[in-house]
C-alpha positions in Angstrom: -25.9 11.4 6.3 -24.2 10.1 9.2 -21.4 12.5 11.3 -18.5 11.7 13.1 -20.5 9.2 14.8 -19.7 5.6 16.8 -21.7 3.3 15.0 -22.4 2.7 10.7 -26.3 0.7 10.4 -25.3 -1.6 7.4 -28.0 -2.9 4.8 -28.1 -6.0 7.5 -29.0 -4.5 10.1 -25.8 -5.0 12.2 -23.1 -2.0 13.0 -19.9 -1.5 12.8 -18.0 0.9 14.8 -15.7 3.7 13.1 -11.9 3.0 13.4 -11.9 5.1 16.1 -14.0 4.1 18.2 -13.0 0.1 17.8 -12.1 -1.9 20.8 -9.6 -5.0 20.4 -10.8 -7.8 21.9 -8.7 -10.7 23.1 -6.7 -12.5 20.8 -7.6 -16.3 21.2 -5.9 -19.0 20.9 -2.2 -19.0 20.6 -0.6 -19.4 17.2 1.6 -21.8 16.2 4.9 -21.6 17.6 7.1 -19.5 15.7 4.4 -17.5 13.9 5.7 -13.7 13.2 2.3 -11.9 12.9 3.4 -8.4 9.9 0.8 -6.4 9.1 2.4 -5.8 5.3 0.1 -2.7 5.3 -0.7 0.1 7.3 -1.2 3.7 7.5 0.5 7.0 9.0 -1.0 10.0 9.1 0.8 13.4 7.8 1.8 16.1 10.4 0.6 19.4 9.9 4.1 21.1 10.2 5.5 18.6 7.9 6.0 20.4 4.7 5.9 23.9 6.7 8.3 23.3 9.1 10.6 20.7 7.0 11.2 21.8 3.2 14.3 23.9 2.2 13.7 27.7 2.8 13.6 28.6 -0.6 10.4 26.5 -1.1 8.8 27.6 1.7 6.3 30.0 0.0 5.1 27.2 -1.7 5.1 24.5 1.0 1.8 22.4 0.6 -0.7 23.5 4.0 -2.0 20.5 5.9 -4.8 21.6 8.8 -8.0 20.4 10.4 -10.8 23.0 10.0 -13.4 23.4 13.3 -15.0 20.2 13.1 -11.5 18.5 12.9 -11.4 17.0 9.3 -8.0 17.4 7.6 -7.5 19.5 4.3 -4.3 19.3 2.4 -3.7 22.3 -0.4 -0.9 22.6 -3.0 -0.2 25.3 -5.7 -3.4 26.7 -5.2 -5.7 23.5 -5.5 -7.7 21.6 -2.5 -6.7 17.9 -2.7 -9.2 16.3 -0.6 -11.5 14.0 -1.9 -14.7 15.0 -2.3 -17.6 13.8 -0.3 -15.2 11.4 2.2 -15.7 11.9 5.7 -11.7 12.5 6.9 -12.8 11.5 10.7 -13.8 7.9 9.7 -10.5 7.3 7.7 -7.9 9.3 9.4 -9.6 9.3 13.2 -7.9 6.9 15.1 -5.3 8.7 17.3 -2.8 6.1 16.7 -2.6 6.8 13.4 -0.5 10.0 14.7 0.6 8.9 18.0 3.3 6.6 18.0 2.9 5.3 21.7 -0.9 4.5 21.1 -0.1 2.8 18.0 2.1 0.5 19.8 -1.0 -0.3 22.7 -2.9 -0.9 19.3 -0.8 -3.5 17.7 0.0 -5.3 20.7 -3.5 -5.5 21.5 -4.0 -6.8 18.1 -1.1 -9.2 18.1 1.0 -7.9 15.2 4.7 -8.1 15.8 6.2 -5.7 12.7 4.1 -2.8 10.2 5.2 -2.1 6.8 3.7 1.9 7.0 2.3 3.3 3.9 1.4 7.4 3.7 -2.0 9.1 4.2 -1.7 12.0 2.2 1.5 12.7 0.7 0.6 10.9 -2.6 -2.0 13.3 -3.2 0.8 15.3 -4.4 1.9 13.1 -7.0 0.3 15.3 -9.7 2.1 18.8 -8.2 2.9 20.4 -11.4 6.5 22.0 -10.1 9.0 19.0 -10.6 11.0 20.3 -8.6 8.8 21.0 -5.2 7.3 18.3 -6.0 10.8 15.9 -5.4 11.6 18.3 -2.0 8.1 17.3 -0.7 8.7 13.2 -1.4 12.1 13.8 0.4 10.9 16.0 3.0 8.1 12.8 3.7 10.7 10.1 2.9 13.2 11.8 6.2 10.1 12.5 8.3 8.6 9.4 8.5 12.3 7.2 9.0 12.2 10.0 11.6 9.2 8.6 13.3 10.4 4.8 12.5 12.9 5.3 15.0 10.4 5.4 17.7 10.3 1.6 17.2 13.0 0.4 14.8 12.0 -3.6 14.8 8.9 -2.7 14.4 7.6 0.2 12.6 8.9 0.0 9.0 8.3 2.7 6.7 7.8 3.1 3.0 9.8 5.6 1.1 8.4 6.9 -2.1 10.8 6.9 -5.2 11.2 9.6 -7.3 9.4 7.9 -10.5 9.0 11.2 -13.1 13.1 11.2 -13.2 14.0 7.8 -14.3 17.6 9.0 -14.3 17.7 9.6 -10.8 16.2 6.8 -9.6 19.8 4.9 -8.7 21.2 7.8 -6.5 17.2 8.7 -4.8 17.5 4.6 -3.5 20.7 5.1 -2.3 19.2 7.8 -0.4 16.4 5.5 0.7 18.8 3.1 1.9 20.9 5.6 4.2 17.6 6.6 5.7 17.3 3.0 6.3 14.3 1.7 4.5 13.3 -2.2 4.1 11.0 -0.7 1.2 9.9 1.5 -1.5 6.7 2.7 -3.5 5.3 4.6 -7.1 2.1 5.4 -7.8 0.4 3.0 -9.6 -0.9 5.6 -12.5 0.8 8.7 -12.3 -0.6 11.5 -14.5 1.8 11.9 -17.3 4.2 9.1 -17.2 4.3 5.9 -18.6 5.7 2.9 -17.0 6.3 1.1 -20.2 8.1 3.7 -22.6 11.9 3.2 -22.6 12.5 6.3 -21.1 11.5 4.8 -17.9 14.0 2.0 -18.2 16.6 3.5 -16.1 13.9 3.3 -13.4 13.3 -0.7 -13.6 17.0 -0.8 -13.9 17.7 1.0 -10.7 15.3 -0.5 -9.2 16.2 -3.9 -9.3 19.7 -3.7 -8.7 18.8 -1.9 -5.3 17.0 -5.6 -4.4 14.1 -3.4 -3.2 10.6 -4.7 -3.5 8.4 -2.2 -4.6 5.0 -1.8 -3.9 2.1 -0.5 -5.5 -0.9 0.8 -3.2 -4.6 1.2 -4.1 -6.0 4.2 -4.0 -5.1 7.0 -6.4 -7.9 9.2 -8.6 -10.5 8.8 -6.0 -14.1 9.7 -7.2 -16.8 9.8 -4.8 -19.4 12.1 -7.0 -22.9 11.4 -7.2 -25.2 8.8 -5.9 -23.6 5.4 -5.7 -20.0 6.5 -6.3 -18.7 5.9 -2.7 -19.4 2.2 -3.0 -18.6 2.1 -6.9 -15.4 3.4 -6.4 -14.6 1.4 -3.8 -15.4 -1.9 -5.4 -13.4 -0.5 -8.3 -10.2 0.0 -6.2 -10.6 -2.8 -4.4 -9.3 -4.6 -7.3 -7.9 -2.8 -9.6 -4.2 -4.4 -10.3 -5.2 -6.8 -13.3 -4.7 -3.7 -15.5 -0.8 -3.2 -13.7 0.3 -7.0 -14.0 -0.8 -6.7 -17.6 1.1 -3.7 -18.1 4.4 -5.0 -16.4 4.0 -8.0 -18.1 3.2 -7.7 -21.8 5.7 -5.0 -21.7 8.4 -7.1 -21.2 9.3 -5.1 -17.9 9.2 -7.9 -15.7 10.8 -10.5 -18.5 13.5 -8.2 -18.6 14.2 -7.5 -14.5 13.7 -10.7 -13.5 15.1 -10.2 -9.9 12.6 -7.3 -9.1 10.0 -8.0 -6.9 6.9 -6.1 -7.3 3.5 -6.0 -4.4 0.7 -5.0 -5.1 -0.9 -3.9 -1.9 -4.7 -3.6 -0.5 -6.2 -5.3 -4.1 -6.8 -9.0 -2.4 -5.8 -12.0 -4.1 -8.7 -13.9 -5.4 -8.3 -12.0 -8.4 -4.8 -13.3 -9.0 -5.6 -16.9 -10.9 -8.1 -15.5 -13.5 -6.0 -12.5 -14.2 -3.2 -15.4 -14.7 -5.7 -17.4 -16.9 -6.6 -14.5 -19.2 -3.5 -12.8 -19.6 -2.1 -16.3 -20.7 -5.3 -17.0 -23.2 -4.8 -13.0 -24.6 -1.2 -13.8 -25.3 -2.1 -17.1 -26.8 -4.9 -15.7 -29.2 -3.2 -12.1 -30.0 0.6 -13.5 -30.0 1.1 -12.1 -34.0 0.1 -8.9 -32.9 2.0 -8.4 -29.3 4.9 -6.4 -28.8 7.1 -7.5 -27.5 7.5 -10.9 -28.2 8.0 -12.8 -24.8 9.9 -15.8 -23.8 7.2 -17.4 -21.9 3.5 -17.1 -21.4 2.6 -13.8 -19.3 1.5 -15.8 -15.6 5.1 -16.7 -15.7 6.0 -13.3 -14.4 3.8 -13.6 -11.3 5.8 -16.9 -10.1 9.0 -15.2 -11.1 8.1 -11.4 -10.2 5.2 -10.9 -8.3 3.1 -10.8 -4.4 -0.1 -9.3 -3.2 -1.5 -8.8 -0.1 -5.0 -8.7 1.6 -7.0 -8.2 4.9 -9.8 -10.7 4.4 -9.8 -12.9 1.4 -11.6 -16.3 1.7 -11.8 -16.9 -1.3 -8.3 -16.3 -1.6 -7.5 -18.6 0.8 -9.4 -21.1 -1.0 -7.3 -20.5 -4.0 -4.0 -20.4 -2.0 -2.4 -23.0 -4.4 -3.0 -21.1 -7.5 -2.1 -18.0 -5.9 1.6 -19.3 -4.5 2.1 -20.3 -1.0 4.2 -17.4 -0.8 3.1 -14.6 -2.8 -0.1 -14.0 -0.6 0.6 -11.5 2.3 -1.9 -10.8 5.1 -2.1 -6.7 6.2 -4.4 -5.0 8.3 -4.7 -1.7 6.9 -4.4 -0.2 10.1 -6.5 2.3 10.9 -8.8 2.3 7.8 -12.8 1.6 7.6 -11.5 -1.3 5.5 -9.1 -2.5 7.8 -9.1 -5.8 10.3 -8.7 -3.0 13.7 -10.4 -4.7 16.1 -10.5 -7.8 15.0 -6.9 -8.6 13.1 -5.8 -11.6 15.7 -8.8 -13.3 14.8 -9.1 -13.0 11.2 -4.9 -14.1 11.7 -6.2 -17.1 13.1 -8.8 -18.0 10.0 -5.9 -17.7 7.6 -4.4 -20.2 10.0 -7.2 -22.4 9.8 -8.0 -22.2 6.3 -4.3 -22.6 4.6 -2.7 -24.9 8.1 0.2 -24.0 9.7 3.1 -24.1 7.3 1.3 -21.9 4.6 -0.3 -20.1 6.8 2.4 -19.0 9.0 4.2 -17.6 5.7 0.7 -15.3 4.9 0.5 -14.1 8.2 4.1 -13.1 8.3 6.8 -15.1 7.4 6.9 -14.2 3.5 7.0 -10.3 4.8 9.9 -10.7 6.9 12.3 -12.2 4.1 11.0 -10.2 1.4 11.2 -7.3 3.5 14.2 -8.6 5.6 12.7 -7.6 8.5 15.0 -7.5 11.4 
C-alpha cells in the first residue's frame, strides 16, 4: 500500500511522482507562431464552506459537509450517505495546492505553457444522485455562482463549467440563461445520471434548450466509480478511460443529434483513438439492423460526429495517427490538470509531440485553436 508518498514504482521499474509533488521542467522549443496552448480540461477543487456557507438558509440543515479528516483526505456527505469512493487515495488526486489556490495555479500553467483552462468540478457531481430535487438544484447553483466567482480571479483565462440542471427538462431554457449572466463559455450533464433517460421525449425540451443557447456541452468521464476488490482500480480505470462509444450511440441512433443539428456535444477525458471504430460499427449496426431501428435516420449514424461531435485527450498517439479519420478539428488536447492521469509536469512537451505528429496547421487547432472558437474564448 503506498501513502501520501513522492514517488509510484510502476511494473517497469521507473517512478512517477504524485501530482503534487511534480516539477515543470522547461518548455522547449518555441511553438509555432500563433499557437494558443487550452487545456480543454482541468480540475477545481470544492471549498469546504461551499455548500455551508453559500446555500439559501432554509437548506442549510441539509447543506452537504465537505472536510479533510487528520491525515488530510477529503470526505464529502449528503442526506446521510458518504460519497467518497472507496479505496482512492484523495491526496494523490486532489493534492496539488493549485487545485485550490488560484495564484499557484497560475505559476502552474505558466510554467506549463497553457494560455486558457476550460475547469471541470472535483466533487460536486457526486451529488448528482441527491434524492431531494430540490436541494439537489440549490447545490448545482450554489457550485455554478462559486466557481464564476473564482473565474474572476483570471477572466481570460480560467473558464469554468457550469452544470445544467438535466432532471428538469423544462427548465433547462431559463437555468442557461442563468449560466450565461454568470458568464460561462460552457456547460455540462452527467453522462448517466441515475433515473433519467437522455433519449425519452420528455427530455426534449432539454436538447431543445440546449441548442438554441449555442452552448457546447460536455460530457466528462468519471461517474459510478468502483474500486472494490483486487484489480478494480486499474479495471475501472481502463473502463472509464473510454467509455463514450455507448453515449455517441445513444445520441445518435436516437435521432437526438439528427434532430439538433447545431448542438455541439464533447466528450471529455475518453481519448480519441476510439472515435473511427466506434464510427465504423455504428455505421455497419445501422446497416445490418436498419428494419428494426427506431428511428429511422436520414443518414448513416458517423454522420452525426462530422456534424455534432468533438473529443478531447491528454496523450493519444494513436490518435494522432488517426487524425484524419478523427477530423482535424474535433480532436482537443487537455491536460487534466492536477490529476494522476494528467500531462502536469510534462504538458509543454507532450504539446510539442502533437505538433510534431499532426504539423503545424492541424496541430495548432488540437492544441488550442479548435477550443477557442468552439468555446469563444476571449
Amino acid at each position: 500500500m503506498v501513502h501520501a508518498g513522492v514517488m509510484l514504482p510502476s511494473a517497469a521499474g521507473t517512478t512517477i511522482a504524485w501530482p503534487r509533488e511534480r516539477e515543470i521542467p522547461p518548455q522547449g522549443d518555441p511553438l509555432p507562431a500563433g499557437s494558443v496552448v487550452v487545456s480543454a480540461d482541468s480540475h477545481i477543487m470544492e471549498t469546504e464552506d461551499l455548500w455551508k456557507d453559500r446555500l439559501p438558509d432554509r437548506f442549510k440543515d441539509r447543506a452537504p459537509r465537505l472536510y479533510y479528516d487528520d491525515d488530510g483526505f477529503s470526505h464529502l456527505e449528503a442526506e446521510g450517505r458518504l460519497l467518497d469512493t472507496p479505496g482512492l487515495n484523495t491526496m494523490l488526486v486532489e493534492g496539488r495546492e493549485g487545485m485550490r489556490d488560484p495564484h499557484v495555479r497560475i505559476r502552474d500553467i505558466d510554467a506549463e505553457g497553457v494560455d486558457k483552462e476550460i475547469i471541470f468540478p472535483q466533487r460536486t457531481l457526486s451529488l448528482a444522485g441527491l434524492q431531494d430535487l430540490e436541494l439537489r438544484d440549490a447545490c448545482m447553483k450554489t457550485y455554478n455562482e462559486w466557481l464564476a466567482d473564482y473565474c474572476k480571479f483570471a477572466p481570460d483565462r480560467f473558464y469554468g463549467v457550469g452544470i445544467l440542471n438535466w432532471w428538469e427538462p423544462e427548465k433547462a431554457k431559463d437555468n442557461l440563461q442563468e449560466l450565461k449572466g454568470l458568464g460561462y463559455h460552457a456547460i455540462e450533464i452527467p453522462s448517466s445520471p441515475p433515473g433519467v433517460y437522455y433519449n425519452s421525449r420528455a427530455s426534449e425540451p432539454l436538447w431543445d434548450a440546449i441548442e438554441e443557447s449555442g452552448y457546447p456541452l460536455s460530457f466528462h468521464i468519471g461517474e459510478n466509480v468502483q474500486t472494490r476488490g483486487l484489480g478494480a482500480l486499474g479495471t475501472f480505470q481502463m473502463q472509464q478511460f473510454s467509455p463514450f462509444r455507448r453515449l455517441f450511440g445513444l445520441l445518435a441512433f436516437s435521432g437526438i443529434l439528427e434532430r439538433h443539428p447545431k448542438l455541439k456535444v464533447v466528450f471529455t477525458e475518453g481519448g480519441v483513438h476510439w472515435v473511427p471504430a466506434a464510427l465504423f460499427d455504428a455505421d455497419r449496426i445501422y446497416r445490418d439492423f436498419e428494419t428494426e431501428v427506431n428511428p429511422k435516420l436520414a443518414n448513416m449514424p458517423s454522420y452525426y460526429w462530422w456534424q455534432n461531435c468533438y473529443a478531447t485527450f491528454q496523450e493519444d498517439p494513436v490518435g494522432m495517427q488517426l487524425i484524419d479519420q478523427v477530423g482535424h478539428g474535433k480532436a482537443i488536447w487537455a491536460s487534466d490538470y492536477p490529476h494522476p492521469e494528467s500531462t502536469l509536469g510534462y504538458s509543454a512537451q507532450t504539446v510539442r509531440d502533437v505538433i510534431a505528429a499532426c504539423g503545424p496547421d492541424v496541430g495548432k487547432k488540437v492544441i488550442g485553436g479548435t477550443a477557442v472558437d468552439l468555446w469563444n474564448l476571449v
